[in-house]
PDB file of N, CA, C and O in Angstrom:
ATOM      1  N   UNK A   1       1.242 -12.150  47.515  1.00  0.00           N
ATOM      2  CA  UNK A   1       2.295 -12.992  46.994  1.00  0.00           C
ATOM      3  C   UNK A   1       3.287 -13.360  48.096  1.00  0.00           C
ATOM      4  O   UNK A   1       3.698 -14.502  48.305  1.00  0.00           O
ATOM      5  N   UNK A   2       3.640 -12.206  48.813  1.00  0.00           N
ATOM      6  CA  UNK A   2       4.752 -12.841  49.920  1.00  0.00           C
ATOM      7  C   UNK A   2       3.891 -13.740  50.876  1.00  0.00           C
ATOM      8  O   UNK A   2       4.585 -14.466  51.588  1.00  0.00           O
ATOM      9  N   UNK A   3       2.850 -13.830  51.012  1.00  0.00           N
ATOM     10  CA  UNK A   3       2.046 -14.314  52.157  1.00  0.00           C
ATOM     11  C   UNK A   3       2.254 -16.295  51.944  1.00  0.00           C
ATOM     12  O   UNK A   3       2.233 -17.244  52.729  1.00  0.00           O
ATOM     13  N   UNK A   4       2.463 -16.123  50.291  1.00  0.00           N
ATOM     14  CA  UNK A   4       2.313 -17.300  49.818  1.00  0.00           C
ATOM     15  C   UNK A   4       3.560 -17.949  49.882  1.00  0.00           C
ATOM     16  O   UNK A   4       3.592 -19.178  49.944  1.00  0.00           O
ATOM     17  N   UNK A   5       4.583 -17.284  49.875  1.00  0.00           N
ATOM     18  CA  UNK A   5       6.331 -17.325  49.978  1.00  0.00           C
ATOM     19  C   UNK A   5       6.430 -17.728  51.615  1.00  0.00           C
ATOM     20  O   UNK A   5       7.224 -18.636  51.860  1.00  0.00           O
ATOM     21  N   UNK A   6       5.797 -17.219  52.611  1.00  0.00           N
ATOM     22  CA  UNK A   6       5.779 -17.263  53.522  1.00  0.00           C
ATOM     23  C   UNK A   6       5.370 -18.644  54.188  1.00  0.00           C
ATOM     24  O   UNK A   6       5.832 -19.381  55.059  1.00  0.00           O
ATOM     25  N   UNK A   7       4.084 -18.623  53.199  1.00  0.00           N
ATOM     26  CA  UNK A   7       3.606 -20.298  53.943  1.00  0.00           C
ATOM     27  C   UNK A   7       4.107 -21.610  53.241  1.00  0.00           C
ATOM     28  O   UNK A   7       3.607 -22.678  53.595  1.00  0.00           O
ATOM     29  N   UNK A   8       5.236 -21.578  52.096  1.00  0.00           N
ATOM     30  CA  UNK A   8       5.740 -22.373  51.480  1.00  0.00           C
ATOM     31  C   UNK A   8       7.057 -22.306  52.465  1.00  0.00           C
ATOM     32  O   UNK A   8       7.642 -23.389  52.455  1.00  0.00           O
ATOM     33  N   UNK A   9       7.558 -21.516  53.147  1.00  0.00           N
ATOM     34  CA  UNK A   9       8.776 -21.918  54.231  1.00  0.00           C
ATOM     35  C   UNK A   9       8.184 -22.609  55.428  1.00  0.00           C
ATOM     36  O   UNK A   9       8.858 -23.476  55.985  1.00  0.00           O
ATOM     37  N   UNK A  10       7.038 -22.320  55.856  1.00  0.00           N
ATOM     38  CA  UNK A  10       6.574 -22.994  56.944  1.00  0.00           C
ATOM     39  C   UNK A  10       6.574 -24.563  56.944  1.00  0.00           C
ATOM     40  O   UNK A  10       6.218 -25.354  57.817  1.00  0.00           O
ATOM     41  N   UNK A  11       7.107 -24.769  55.637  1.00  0.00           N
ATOM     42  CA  UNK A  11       7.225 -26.622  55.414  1.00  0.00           C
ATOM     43  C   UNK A  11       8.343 -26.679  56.119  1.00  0.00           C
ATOM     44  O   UNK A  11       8.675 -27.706  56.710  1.00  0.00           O
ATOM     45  N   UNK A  12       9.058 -25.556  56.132  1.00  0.00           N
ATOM     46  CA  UNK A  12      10.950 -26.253  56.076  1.00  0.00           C
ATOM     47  C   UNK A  12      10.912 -25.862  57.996  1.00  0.00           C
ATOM     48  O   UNK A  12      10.686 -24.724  58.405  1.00  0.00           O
ATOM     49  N   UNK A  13      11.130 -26.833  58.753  1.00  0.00           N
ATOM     50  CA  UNK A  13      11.290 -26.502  60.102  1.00  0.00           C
ATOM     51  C   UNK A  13      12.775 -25.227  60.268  1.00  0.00           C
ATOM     52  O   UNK A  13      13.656 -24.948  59.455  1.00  0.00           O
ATOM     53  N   UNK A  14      12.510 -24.698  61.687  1.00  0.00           N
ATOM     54  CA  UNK A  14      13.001 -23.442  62.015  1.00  0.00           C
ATOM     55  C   UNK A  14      15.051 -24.100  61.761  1.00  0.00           C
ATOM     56  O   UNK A  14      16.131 -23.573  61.497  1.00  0.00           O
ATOM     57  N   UNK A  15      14.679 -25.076  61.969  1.00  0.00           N
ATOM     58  CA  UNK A  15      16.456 -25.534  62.616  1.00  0.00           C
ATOM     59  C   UNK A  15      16.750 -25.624  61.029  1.00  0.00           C
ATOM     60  O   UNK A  15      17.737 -25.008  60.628  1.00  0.00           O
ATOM     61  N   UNK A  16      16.199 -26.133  60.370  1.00  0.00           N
ATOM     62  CA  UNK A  16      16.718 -26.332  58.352  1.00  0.00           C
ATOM     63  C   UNK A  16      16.845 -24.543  57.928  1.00  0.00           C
ATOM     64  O   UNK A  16      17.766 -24.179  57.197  1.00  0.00           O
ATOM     65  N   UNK A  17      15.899 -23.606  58.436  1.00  0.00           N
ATOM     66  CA  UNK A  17      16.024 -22.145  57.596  1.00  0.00           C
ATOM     67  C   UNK A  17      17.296 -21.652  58.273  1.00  0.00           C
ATOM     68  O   UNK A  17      17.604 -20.779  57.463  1.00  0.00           O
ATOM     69  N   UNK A  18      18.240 -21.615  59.202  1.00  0.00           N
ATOM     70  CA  UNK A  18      19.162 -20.996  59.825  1.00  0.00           C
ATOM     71  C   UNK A  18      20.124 -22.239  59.500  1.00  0.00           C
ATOM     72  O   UNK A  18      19.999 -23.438  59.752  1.00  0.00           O
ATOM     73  N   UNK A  19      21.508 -21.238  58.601  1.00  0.00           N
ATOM     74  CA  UNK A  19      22.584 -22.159  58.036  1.00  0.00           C
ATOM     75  C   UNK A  19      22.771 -23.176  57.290  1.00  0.00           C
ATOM     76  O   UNK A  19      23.820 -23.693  56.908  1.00  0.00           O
ATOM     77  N   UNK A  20      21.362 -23.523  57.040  1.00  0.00           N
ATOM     78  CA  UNK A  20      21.325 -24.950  55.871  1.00  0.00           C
ATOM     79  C   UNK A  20      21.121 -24.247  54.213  1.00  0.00           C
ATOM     80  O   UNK A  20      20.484 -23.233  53.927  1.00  0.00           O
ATOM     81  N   UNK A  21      21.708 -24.947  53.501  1.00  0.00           N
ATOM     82  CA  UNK A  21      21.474 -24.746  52.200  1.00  0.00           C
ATOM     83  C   UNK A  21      20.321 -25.275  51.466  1.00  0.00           C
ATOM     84  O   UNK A  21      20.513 -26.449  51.148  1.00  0.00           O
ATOM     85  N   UNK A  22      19.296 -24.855  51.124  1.00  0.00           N
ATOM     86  CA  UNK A  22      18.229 -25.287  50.089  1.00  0.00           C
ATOM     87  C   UNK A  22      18.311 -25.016  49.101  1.00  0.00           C
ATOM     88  O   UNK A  22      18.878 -24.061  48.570  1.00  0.00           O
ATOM     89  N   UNK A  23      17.794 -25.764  48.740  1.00  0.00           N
ATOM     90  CA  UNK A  23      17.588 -26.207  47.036  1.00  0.00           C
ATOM     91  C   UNK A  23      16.166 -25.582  46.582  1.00  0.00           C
ATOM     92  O   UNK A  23      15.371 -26.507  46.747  1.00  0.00           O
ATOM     93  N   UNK A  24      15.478 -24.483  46.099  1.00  0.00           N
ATOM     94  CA  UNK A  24      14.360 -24.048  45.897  1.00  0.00           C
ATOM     95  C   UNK A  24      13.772 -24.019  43.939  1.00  0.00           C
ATOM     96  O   UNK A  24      14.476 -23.766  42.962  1.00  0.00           O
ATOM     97  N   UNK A  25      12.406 -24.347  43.977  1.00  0.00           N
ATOM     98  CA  UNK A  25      12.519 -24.538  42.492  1.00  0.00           C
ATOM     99  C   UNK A  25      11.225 -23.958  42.844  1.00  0.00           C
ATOM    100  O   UNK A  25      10.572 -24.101  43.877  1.00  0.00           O
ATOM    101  N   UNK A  26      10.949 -23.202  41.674  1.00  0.00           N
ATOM    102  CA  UNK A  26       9.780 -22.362  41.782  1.00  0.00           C
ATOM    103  C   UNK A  26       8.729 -22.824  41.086  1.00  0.00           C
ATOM    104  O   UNK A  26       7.561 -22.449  41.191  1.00  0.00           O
ATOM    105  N   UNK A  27       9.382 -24.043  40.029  1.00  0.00           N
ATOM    106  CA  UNK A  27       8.609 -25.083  39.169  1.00  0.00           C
ATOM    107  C   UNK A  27       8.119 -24.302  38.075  1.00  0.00           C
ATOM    108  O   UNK A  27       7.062 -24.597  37.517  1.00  0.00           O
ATOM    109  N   UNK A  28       9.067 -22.979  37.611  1.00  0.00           N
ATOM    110  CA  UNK A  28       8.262 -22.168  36.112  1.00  0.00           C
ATOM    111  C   UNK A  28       9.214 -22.645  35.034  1.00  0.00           C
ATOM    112  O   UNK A  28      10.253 -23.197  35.396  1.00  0.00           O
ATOM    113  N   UNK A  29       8.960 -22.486  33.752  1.00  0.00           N
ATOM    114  CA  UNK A  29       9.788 -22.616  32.794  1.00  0.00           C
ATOM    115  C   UNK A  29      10.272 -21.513  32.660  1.00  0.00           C
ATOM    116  O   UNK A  29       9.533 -20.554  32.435  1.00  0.00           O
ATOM    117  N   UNK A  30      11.525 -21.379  32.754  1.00  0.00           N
ATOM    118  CA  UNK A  30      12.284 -19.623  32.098  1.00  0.00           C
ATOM    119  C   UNK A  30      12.904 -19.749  31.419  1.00  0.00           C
ATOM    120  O   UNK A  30      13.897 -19.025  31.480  1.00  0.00           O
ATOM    121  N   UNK A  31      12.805 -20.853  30.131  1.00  0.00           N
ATOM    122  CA  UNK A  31      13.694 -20.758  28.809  1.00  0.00           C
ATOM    123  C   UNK A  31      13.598 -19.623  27.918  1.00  0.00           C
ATOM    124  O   UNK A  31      14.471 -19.128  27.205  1.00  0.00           O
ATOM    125  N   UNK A  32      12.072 -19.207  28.121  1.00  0.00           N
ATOM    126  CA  UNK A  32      11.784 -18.105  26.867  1.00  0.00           C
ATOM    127  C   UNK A  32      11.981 -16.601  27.572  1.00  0.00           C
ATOM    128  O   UNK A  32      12.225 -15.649  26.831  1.00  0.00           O
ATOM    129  N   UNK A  33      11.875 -16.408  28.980  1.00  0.00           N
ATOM    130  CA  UNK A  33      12.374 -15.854  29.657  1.00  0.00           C
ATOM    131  C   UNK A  33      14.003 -14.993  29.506  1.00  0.00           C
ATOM    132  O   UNK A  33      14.264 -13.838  29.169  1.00  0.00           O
ATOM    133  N   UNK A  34      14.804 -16.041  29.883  1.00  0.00           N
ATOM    134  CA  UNK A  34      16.184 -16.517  29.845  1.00  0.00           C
ATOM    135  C   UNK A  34      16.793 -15.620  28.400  1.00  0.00           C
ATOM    136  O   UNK A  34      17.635 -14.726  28.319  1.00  0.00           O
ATOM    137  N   UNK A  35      15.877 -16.372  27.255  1.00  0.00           N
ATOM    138  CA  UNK A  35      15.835 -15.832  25.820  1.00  0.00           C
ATOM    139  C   UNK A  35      15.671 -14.359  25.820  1.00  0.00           C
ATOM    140  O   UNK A  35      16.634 -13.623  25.608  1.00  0.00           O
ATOM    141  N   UNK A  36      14.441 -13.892  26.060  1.00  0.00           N
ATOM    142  CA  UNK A  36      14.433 -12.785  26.290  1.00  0.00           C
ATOM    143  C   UNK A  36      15.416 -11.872  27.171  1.00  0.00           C
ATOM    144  O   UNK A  36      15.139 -10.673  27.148  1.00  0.00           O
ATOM    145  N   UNK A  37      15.974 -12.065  27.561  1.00  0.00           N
ATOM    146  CA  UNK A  37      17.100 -11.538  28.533  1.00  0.00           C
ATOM    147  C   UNK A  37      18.098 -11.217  27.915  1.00  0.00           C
ATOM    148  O   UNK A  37      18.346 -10.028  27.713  1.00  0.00           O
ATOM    149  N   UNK A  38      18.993 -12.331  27.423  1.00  0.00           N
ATOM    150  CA  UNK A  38      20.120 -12.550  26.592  1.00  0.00           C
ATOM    151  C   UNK A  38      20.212 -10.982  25.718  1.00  0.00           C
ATOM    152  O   UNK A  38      21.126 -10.159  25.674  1.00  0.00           O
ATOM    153  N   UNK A  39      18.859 -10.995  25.078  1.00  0.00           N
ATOM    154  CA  UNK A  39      18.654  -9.827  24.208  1.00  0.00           C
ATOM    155  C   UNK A  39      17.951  -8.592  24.576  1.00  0.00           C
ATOM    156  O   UNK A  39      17.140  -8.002  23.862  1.00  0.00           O
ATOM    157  N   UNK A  40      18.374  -8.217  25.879  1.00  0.00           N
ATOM    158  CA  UNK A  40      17.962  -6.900  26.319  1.00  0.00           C
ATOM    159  C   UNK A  40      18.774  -5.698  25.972  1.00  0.00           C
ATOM    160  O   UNK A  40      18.379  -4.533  25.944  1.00  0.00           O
ATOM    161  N   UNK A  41      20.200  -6.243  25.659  1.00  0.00           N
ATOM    162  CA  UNK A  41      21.179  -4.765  25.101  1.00  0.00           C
ATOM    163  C   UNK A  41      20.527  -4.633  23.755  1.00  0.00           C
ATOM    164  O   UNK A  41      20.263  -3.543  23.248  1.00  0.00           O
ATOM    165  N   UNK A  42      20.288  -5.762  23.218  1.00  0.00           N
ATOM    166  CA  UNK A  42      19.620  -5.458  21.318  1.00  0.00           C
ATOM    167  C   UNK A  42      18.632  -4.514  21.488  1.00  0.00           C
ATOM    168  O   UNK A  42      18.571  -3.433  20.902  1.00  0.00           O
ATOM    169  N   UNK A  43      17.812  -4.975  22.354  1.00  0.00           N
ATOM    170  CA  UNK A  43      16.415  -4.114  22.262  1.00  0.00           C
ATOM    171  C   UNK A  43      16.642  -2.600  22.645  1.00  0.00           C
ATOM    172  O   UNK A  43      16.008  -1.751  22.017  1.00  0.00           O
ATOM    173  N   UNK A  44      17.620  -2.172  23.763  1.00  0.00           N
ATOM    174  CA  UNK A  44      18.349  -1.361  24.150  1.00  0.00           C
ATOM    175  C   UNK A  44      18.570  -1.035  23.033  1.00  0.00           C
ATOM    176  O   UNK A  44      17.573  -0.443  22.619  1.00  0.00           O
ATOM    177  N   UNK A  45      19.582  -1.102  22.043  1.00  0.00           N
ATOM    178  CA  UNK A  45      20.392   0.122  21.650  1.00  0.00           C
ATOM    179  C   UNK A  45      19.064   0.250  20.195  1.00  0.00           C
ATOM    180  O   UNK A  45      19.145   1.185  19.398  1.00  0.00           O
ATOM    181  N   UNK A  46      18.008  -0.759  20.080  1.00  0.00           N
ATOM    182  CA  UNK A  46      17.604  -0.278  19.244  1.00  0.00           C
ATOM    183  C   UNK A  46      16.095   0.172  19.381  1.00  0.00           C
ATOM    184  O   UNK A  46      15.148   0.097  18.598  1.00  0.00           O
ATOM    185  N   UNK A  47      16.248   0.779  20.957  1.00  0.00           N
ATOM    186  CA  UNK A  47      15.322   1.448  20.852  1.00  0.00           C
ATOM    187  C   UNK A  47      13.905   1.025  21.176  1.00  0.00           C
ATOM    188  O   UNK A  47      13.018   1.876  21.241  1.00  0.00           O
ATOM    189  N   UNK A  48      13.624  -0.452  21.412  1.00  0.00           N
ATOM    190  CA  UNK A  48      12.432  -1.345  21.722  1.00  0.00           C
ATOM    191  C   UNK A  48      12.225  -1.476  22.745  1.00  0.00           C
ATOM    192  O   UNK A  48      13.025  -1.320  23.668  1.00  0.00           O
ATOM    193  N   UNK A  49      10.880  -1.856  22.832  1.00  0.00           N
ATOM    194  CA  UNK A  49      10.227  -1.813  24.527  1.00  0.00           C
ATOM    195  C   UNK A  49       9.881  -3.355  24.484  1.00  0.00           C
ATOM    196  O   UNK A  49       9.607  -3.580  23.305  1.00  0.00           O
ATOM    197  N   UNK A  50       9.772  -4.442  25.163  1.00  0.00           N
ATOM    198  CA  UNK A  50       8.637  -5.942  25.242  1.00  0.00           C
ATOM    199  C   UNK A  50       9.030  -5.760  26.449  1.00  0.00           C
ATOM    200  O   UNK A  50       9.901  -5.266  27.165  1.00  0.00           O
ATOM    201  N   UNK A  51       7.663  -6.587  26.401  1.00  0.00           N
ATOM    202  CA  UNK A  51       7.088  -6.801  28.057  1.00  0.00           C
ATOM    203  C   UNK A  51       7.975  -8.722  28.234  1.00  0.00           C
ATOM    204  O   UNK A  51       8.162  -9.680  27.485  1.00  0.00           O
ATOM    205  N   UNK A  52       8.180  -8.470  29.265  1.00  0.00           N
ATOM    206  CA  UNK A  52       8.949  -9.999  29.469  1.00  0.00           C
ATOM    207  C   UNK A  52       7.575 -11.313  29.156  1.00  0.00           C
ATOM    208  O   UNK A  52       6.351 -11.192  29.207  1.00  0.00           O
ATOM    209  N   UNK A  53       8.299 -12.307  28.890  1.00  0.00           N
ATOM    210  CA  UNK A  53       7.578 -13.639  28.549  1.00  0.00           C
ATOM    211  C   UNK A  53       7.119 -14.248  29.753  1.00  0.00           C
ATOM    212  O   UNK A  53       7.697 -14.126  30.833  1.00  0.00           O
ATOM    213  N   UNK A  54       6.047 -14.922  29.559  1.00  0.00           N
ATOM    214  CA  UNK A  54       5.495 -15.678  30.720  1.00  0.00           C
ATOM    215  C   UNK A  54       6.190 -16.704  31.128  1.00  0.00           C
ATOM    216  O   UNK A  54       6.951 -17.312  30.375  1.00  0.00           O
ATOM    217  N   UNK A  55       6.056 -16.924  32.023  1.00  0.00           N
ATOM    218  CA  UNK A  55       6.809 -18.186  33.047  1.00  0.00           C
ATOM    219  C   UNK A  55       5.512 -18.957  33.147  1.00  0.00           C
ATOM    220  O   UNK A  55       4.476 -18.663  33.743  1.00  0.00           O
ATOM    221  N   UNK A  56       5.753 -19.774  32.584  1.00  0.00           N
ATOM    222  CA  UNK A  56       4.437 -20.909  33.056  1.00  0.00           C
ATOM    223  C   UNK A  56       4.930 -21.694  34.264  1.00  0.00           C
ATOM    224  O   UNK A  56       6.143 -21.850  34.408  1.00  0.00           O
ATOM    225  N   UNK A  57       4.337 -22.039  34.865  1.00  0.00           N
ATOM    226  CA  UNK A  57       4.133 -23.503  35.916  1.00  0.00           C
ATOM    227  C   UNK A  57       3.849 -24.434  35.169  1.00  0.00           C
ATOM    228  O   UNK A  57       2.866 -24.421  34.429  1.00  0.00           O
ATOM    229  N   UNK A  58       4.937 -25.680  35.285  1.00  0.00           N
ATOM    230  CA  UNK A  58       5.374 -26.466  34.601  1.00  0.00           C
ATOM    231  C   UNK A  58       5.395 -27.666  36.056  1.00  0.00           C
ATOM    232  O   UNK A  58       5.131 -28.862  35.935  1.00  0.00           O
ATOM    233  N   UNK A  59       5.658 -27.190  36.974  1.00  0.00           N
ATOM    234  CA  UNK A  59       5.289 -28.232  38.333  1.00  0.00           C
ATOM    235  C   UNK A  59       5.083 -27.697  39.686  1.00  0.00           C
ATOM    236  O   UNK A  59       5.031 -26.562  40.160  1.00  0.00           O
ATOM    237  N   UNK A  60       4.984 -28.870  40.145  1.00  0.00           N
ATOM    238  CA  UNK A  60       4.669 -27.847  41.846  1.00  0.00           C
ATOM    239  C   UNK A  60       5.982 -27.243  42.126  1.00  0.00           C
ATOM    240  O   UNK A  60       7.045 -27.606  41.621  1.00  0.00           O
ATOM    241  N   UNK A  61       5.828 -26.359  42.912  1.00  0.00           N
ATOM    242  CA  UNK A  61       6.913 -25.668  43.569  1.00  0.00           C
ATOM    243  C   UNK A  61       7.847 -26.681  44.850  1.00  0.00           C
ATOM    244  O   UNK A  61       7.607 -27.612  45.619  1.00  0.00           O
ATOM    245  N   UNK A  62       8.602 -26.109  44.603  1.00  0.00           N
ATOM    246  CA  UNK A  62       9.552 -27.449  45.852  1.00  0.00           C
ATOM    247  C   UNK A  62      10.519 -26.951  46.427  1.00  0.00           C
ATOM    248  O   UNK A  62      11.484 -26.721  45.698  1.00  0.00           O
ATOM    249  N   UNK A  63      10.637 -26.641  47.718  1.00  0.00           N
ATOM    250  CA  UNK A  63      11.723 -26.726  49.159  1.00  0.00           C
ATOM    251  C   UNK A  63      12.233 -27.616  49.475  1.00  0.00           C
ATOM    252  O   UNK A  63      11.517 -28.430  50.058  1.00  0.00           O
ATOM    253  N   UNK A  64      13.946 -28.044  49.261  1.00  0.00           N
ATOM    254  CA  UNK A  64      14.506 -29.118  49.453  1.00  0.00           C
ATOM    255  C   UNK A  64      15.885 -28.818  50.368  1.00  0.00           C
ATOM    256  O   UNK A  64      16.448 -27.775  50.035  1.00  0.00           O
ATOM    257  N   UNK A  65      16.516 -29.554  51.458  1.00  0.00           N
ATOM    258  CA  UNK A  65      17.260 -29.233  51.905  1.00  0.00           C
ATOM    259  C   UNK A  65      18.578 -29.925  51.462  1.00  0.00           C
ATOM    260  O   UNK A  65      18.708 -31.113  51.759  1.00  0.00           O
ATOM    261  N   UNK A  66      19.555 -29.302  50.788  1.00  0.00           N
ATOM    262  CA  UNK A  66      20.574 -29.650  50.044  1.00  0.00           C
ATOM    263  C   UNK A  66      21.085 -30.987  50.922  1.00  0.00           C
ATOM    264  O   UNK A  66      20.896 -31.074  52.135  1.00  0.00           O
ATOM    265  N   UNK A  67      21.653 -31.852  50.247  1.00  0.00           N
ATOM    266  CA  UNK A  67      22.910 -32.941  51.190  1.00  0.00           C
ATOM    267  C   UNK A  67      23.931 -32.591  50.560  1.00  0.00           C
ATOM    268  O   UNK A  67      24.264 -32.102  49.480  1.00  0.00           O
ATOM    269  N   UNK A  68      24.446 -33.050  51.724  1.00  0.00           N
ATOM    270  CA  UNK A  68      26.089 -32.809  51.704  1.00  0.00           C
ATOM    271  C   UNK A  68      26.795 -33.670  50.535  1.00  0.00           C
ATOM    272  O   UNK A  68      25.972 -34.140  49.749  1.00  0.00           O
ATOM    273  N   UNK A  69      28.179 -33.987  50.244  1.00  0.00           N
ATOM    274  CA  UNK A  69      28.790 -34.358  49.979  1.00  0.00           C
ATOM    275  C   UNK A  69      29.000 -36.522  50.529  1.00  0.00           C
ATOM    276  O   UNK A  69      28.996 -37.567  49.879  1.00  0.00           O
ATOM    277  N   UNK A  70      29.130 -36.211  51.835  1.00  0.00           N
ATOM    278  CA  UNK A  70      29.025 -37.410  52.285  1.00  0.00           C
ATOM    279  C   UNK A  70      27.744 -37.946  52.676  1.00  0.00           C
ATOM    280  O   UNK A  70      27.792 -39.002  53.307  1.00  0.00           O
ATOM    281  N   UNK A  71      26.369 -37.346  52.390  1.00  0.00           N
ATOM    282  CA  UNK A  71      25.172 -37.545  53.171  1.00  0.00           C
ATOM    283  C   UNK A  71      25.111 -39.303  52.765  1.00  0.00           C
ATOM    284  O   UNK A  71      25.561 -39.851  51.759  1.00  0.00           O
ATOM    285  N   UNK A  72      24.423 -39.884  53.881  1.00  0.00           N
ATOM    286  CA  UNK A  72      23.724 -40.738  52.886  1.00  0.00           C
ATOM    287  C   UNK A  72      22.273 -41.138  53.345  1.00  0.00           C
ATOM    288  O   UNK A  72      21.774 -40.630  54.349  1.00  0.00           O
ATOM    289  N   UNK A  73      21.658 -42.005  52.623  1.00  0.00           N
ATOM    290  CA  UNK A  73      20.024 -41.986  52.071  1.00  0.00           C
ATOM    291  C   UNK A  73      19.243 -42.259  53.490  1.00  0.00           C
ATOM    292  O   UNK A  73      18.013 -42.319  53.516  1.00  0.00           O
TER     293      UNK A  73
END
């Protein structure tokens, strides 16, 4: 898995990974996720175990290098 993390930065040149801000989207859905979360003290105090919800891939994954404020196109 990191190997794969690894070769998805190799898009972003060396001068963009030092001090630039990116924008990273992993392209999963984590609504039901998210959901599940919210309600981890419930399950907590009452005692329940679930296994977390799947994250589907919903799109490609994407490395973007933030613009500024004044950038332009």
């Amino acid at each position: 898995m990191y190997d794969e993390q690894d070769e998805d930065l190799d898009v972003v040149s060396p001068s963009h990974r030092a001090g630039t801000t990116l924008i990273i989207d992993d392209g999963c859905d984590w609504t039901t996720w998210l959901e599940w979360n919210m309600n981890s003290r419930r399950r907590i105090s009452e005692g329940r175990f679930e296994l977390p919800p799947a994250r589907p891939l919903v799109s490609a994954p994407t490395i973007q290098q933030k613009r500024g404020k004044h950038a332009r196109n």
